[in-house]
C-alpha positions as CSV (number, residue, x, y, z in Angstrom):
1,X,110.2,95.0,115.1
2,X,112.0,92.5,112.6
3,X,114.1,94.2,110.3
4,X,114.5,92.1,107.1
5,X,117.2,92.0,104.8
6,X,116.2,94.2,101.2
7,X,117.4,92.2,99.3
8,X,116.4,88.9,100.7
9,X,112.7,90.5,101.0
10,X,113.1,91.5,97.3
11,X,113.7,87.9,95.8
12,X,111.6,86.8,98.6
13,X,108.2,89.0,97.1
14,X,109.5,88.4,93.9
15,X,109.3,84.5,94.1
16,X,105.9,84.7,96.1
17,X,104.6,87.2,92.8
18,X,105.8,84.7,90.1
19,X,104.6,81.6,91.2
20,X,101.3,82.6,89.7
21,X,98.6,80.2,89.9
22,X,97.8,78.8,86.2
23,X,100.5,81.8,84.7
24,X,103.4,80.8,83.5
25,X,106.5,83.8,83.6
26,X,108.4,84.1,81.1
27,X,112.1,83.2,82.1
28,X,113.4,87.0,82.2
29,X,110.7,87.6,84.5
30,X,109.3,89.8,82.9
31,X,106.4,91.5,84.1
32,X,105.2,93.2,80.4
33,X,102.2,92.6,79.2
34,X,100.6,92.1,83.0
35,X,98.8,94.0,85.1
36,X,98.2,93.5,88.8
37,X,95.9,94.2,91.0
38,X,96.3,94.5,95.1
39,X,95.3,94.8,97.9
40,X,96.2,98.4,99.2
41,X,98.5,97.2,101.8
42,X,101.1,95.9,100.2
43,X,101.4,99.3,97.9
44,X,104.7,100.4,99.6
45,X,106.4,96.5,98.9
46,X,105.2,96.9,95.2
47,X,106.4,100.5,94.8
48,X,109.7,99.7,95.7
49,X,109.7,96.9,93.2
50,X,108.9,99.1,90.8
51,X,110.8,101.9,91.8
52,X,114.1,99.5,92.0
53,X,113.2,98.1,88.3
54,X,112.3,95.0,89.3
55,X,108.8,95.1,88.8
56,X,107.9,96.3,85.5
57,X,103.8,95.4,84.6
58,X,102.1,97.6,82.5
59,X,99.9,99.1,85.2
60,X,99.4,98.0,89.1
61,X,96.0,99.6,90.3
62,X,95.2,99.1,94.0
63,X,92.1,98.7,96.0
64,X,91.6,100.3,99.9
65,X,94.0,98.3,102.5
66,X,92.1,96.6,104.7
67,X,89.0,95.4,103.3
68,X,89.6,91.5,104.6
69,X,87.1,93.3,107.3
70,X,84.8,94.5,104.8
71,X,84.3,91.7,102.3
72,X,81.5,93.6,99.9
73,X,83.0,96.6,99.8
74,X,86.2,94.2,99.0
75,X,84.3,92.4,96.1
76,X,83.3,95.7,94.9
77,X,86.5,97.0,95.1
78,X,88.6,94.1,93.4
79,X,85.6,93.9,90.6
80,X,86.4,97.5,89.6
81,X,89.9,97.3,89.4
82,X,89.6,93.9,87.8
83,X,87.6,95.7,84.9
84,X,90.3,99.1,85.0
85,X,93.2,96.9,84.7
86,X,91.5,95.3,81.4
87,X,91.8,98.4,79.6
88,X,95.8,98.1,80.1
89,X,96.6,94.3,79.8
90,X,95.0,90.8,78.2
91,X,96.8,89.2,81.5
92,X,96.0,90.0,85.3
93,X,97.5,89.5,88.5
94,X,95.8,89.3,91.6
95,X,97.6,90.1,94.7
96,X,95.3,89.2,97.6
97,X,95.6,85.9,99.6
98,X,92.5,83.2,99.8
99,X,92.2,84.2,103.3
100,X,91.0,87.7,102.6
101,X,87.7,87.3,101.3
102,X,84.6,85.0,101.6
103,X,80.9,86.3,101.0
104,X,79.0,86.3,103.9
105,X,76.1,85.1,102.0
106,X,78.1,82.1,100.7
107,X,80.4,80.1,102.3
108,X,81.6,78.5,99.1
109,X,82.0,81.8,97.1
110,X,85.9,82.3,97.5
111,X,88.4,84.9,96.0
112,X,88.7,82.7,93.4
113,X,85.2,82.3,92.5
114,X,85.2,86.3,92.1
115,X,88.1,86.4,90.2
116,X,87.0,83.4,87.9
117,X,83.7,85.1,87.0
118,X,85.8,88.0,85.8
119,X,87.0,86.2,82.6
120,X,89.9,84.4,81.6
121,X,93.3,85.4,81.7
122,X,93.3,86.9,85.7
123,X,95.1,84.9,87.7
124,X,95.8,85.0,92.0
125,X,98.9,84.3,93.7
126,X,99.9,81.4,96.0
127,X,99.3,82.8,99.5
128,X,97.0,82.4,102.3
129,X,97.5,86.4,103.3
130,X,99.6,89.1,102.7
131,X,101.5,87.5,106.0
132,X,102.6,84.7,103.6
133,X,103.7,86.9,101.5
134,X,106.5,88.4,103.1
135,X,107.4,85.6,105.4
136,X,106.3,81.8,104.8
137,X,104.6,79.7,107.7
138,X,107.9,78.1,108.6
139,X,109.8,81.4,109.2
140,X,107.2,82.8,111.2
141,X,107.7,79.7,113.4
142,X,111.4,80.4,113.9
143,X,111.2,84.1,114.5
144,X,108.6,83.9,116.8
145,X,110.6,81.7,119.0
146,X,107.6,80.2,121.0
147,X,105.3,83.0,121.5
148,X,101.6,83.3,120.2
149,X,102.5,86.3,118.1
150,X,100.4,88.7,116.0
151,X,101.8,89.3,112.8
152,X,101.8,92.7,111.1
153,X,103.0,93.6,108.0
154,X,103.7,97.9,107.1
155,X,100.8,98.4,105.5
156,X,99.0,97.3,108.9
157,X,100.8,99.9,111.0
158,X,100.2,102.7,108.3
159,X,96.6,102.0,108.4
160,X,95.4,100.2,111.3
161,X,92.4,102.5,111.9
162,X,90.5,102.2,108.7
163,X,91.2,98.2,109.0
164,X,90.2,97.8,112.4
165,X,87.7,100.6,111.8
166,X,84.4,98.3,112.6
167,X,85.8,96.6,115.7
168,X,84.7,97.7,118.9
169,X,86.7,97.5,122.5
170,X,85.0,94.0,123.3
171,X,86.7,92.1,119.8
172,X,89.9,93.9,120.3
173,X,90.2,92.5,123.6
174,X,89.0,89.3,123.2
175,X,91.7,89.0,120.1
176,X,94.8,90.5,120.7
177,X,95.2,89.4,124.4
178,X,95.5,86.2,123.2
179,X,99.3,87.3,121.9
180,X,102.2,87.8,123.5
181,X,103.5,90.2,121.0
182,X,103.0,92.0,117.7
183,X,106.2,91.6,114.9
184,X,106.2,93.7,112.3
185,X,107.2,92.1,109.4
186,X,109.5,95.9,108.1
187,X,110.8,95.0,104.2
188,X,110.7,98.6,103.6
189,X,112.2,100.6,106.9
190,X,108.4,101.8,107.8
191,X,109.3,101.2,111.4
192,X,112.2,103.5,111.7
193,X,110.1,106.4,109.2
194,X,107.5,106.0,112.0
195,X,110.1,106.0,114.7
196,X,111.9,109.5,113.8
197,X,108.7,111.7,112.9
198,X,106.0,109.9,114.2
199,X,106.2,108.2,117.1
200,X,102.9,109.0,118.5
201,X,101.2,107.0,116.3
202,X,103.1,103.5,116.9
203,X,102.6,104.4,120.8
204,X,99.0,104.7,120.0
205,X,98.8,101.1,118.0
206,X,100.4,99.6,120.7
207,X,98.4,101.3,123.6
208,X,95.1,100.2,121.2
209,X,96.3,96.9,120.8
210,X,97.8,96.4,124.8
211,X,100.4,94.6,122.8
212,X,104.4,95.7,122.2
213,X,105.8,95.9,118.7
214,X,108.9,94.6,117.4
């Protein structure tokens, strides 16, 4: 499990949240007047931002972690909270990468083809997943020091089984064999909350997965 800094993941997430595509942040970084939308899994990263003061939009609504796996439940999700979020802010935030959707009727249909017929004044940030997020490509290339690693982040250990929910024993082993290890990404000490009163539960992601965490 990779421990990162606090502080270092704080400005970290912070950068990653204000380089907003076509947004730009007023120099206080200030988040008034905003309100963002995310994917569930990255609600414990965002609640300590806003729990530490650094984060201080006028609303952040969520939709279900996971849903990458379940892109129309995902559009339906996003679409709904896109529509709540209006009621508290002319200007949106999307946190969700342009990995984590594509409509399976339409290859061309993106997150950003959602979010655009939407209305104006939403906007996604720069990131392929909510990997990128917390630690760029680069990084992950140094801490992985040569081995084909799966990358988790704490919303993945906290709710592995509703987003691996629809995969059966033959697409688990064909995927995560090809690893030699899971890291978890920990910004916010997940690993050692898990550690101290629930340990059954990484033992049974890892004995799911046939893969060690660290």
């Amino acid at each position: 499990m990779l421990e990162i800094d606090n502080s270092t993941n704080l400005l970290t997430i912070m950068k990653i949240i204000i380089i907003i595509k076509g947004v730009k942040m007023m120099s206080s970084n200030s988040f008034k007047g905003y309100t963002i939308v995310s994917c569930g899994t990255l609600r414990r990263e965002l609640n300590y931002l806003k729990e530490e003061g650094f984060l201080n939009a006028d609303k952040i609504l969520y939709t279900a972690p996971g849903l990458h796996e379940k892109p129309i439940e995902l559009e339906r999700q996003l679409v709904k909270q896109l529509n709540n979020a209006k009621r508290y802010s002319e200007k949106i935030v999307v946190v969700y990468g342009e990995r984590c959707y594509l409509d399976p009727k339409n290859s061309f249909r993106d997150i950003d083809k959602v979010i655009q017929e939407q209305g104006t004044g939403i906007s996604r940030i720069k990131a392929r997943s909510c990997v990128d997020m917390l630690v760029n490509a680069r990084e992950r290339e140094k801490i992985s020091k040569g081995k084909r690693v799966y990358w988790l982040t704490p919303g993945w250990l906290e709710h592995w089984k509703q987003i691996f929910s629809e995969w059966d024993d033959a697409k688990a082993n064909e995927t995560f064999p090809q690893h030699d290890v899971a890291i978890l990404l920990d910004s916010v000490g997940i690993f050692d909350e898990y550690s101290q009163n629930y340990p059954e539960k990484i033992l049974e992601f890892c004995d799911w997965m046939k893969l060690q965490i660290e």
